[in-house]
C-alpha positions in Angstrom: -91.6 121.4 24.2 -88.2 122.8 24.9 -86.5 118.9 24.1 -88.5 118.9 20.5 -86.8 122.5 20.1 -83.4 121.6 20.6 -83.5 118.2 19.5 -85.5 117.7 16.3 -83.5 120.5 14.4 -80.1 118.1 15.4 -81.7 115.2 14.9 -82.8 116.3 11.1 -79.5 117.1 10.6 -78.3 114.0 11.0 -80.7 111.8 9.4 -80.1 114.0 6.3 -76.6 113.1 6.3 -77.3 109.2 7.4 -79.5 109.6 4.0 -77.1 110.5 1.9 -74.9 108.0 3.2 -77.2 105.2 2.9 -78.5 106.0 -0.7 -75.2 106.0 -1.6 -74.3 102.0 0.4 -77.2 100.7 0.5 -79.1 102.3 -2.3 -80.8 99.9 -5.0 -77.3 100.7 -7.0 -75.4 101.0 -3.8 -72.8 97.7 -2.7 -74.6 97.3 0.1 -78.3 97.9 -1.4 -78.3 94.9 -4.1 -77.8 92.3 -1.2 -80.1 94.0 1.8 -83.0 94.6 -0.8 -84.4 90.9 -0.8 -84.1 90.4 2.4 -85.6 93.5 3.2 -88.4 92.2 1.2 -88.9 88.8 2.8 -88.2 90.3 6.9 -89.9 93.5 6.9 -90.8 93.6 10.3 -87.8 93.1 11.3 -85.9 95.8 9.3 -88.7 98.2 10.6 -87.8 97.3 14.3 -84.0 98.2 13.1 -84.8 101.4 11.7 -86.8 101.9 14.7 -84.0 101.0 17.5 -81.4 103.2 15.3 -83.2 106.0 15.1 -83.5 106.1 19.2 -79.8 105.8 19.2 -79.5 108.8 17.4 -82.0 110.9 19.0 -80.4 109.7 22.7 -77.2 110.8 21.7 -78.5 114.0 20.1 -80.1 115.2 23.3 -78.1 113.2 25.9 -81.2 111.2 26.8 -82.5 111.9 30.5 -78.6 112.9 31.8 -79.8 116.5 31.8 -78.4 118.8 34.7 -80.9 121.0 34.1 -84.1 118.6 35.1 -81.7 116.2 37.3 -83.7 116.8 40.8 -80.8 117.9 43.1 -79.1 115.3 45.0 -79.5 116.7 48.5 -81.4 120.2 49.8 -79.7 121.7 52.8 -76.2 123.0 53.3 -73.3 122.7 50.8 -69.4 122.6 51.7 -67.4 123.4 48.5 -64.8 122.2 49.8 -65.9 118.5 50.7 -66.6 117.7 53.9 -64.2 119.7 55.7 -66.2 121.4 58.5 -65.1 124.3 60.0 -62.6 127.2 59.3 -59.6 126.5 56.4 -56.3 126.5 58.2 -54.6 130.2 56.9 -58.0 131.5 55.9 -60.0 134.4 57.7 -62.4 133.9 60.6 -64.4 136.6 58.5 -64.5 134.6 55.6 -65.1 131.0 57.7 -68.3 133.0 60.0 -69.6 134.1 56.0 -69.4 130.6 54.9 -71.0 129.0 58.1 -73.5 131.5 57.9 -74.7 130.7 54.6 -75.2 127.1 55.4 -77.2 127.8 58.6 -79.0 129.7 56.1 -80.1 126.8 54.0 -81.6 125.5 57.2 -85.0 127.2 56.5 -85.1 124.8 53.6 -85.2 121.0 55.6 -88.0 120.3 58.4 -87.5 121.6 61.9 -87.4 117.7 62.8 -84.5 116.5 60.3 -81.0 115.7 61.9 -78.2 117.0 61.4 -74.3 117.0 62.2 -72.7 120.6 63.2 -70.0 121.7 64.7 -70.3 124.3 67.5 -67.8 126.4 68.7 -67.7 128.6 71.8 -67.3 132.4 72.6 -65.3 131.1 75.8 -64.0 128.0 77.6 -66.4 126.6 79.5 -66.6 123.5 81.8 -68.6 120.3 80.9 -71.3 121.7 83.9 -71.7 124.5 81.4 -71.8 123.1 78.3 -74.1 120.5 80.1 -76.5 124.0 81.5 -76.3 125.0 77.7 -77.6 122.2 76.0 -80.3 122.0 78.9 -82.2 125.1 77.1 -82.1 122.8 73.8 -83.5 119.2 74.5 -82.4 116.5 71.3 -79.0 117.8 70.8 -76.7 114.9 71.6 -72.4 115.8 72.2 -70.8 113.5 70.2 -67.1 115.2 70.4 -65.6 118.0 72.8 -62.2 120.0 72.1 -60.6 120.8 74.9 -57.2 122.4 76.1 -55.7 124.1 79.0 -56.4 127.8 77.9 -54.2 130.2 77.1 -51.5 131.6 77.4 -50.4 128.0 78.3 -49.1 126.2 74.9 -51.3 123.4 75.6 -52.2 120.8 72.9 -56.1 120.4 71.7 -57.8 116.9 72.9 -60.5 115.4 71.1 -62.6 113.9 74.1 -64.6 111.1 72.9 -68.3 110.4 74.2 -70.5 108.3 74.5 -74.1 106.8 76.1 -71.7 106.2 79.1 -69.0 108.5 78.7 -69.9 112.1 79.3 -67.4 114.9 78.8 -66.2 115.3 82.5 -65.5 110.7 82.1 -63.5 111.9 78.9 -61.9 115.2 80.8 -60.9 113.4 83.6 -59.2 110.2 81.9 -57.1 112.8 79.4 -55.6 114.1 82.9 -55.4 111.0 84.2 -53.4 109.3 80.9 -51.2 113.2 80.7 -50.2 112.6 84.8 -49.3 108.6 84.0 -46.8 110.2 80.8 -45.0 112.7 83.1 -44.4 110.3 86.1 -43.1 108.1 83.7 -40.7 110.8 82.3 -39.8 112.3 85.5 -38.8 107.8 86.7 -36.6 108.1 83.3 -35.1 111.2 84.1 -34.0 110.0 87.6 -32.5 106.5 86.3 -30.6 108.5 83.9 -29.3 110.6 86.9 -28.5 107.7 88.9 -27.7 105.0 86.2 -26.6 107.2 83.2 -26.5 105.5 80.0 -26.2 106.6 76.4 -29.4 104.7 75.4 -31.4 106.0 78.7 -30.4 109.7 77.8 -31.5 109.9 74.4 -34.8 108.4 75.4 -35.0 110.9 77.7 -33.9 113.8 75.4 -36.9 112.7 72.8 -39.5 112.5 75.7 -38.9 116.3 77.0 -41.0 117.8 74.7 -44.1 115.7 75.4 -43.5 115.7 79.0 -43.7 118.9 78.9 -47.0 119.1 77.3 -48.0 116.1 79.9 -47.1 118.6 83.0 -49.5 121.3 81.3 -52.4 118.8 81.1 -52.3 117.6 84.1 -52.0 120.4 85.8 -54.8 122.4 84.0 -57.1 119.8 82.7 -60.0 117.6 85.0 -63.4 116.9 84.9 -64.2 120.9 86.6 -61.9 122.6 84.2 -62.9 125.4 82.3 -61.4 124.4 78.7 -63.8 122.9 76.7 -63.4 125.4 73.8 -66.1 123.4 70.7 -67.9 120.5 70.2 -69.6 118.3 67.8 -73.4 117.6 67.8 -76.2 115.9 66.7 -80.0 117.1 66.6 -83.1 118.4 65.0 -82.5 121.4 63.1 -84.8 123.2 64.8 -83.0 122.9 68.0 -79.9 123.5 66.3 -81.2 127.0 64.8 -82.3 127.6 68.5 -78.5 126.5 69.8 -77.6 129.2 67.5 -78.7 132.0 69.1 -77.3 131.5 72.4 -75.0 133.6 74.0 -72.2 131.2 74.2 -72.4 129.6 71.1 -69.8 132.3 68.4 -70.1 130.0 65.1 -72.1 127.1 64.8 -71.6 125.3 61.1 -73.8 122.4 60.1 -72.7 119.5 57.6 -74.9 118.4 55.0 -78.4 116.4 55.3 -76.7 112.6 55.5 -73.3 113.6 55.8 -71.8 111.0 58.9 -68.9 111.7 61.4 -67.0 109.8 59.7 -66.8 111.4 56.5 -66.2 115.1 58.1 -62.8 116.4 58.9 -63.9 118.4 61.7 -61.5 121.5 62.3 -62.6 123.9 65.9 -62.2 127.3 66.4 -60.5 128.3 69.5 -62.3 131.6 71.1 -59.2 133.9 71.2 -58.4 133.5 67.4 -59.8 136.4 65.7 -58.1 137.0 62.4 -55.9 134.1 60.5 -56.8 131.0 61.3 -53.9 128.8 62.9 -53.2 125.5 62.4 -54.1 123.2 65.5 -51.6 121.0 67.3 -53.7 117.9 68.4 -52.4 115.5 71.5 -51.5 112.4 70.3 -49.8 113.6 67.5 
């Protein structure tokens, strides 16, 4: 009822006018008219079916045919980043404004089954070790860690890893080789430093000059980091939502965020939250980089 009400008065409208125009080409008088007319007379089936096809050209461009945002079914139900697919906090933004925003899409939860999965990044009120975050999940069975961030806490200036994992990779595996790979860079910088002591040369130095700063870094891993350290900070997960609303409400867990029904790791830029930032949101420096 509402279509014939917005479209019949436009598609009137138009006919009218196509009317006038016709009359006037292809009238019995018209140019147009005194050719069309017999043939009109020996096909009329055909000139029917024309008529026919024209006039649903007109009324599909009148009312947009079925491209209607207002009956289009939405394309997915569940929570909505206006941003994209960025997940987590907006580097220079608010961790006020980031909890609002995660907590409107944990929100939107109520609307998808308790047994749909879902992506979400978690972050911590605290470092924790890997045995911790393992005792955490333990209360929530089906939530898989498919990332960890982790850093030597403050007030070192340590550099965030991304620890990978995997069926056979768990996050003490990926803990352990980060301060394996971090001791391996600063042996190797500390064997440079000595050769340019002992055999100085103006190539050797400057190598050695442009390795300080990450050699530094290197000390700070592997000093603080291992498969027992306290500095696992977020993570990244995967699991029914009703185990991820029940994630929620732990004590250790200060914001968790979901991504949107379907939405894969790979097409989320996943940005943590480190437990002592409590008002502008700082951008991360990432090992590796």
């Amino acid at each position: 009822m509402e279509l014939d009400d917005r479209a019949l008065p436009v598609v009137a409208n138009m006919l009218r006018r196509l009317g006038r125009v016709s009359r006037a080409l292809a009238g019995p008088d018209g140019a147009i008219g005194r050719r069309v007319t017999p043939w009109i007379r020996r096909e009329p089936v055909v000139a029917v079916a024309l008529v026919a096809v024209a006039f649903a050209a007109i009324l599909i461009a009148a009312t947009g045919g079925d491209d209607q945002g207002a009956v289009r079914p939405p394309a997915h139900t569940g929570p909505k980043l206006p941003a994209g697919h960025l997940l987590g906090p907006v580097t220079g933004s608010s961790v006020t404004s980031y909890e609002s925003l995660a907590a409107q899409r944990r929100s939107s939860l109520d609307q998808l089954a308790g047994s749909q999965q879902l992506n979400a990044v978690v972050d911590l009120s605290d470092y924790l070790s890997p045995q911790a975050v393992a005792e955490l999940l333990s209360k929530t069975p089906g939530i898989v860690v498919r990332r960890g961030f982790a850093r030597v806490p403050p007030p070192q200036d340590a550099r965030v890893h991304v620890v990978l994992t995997s069926a056979t990779t768990d996050l003490s595996a990926g803990l352990a080789a980060a301060t394996q790979s971090a001791s391996q860079i600063a042996l190797r910088y500390e064997r440079e430093l000595s050769r340019s002591i002992t055999r100085p040369s103006p190539r050797l130095q400057a190598r050695v000059a442009a390795g300080a700063a990450l050699a530094a870094q290197a000390r700070i891993d592997a000093n603080g980091l291992g498969p027992r350290c306290a500095c696992v900070f977020a993570l990244v997960v995967t699991g029914p939502v009703g185990q991820l609303q029940e994630l929620d409400r732990q004590a250790a867990v200060r914001i968790l965020d979901p991504a949107p029904v379907g939405a894969s790791l790979r097409s989320l830029m996943i940005v943590p939250l480190e437990p002592q930032v409590s008002g502008t949101v700082p951008a991360l420096s990432f090992a590796g980089d």
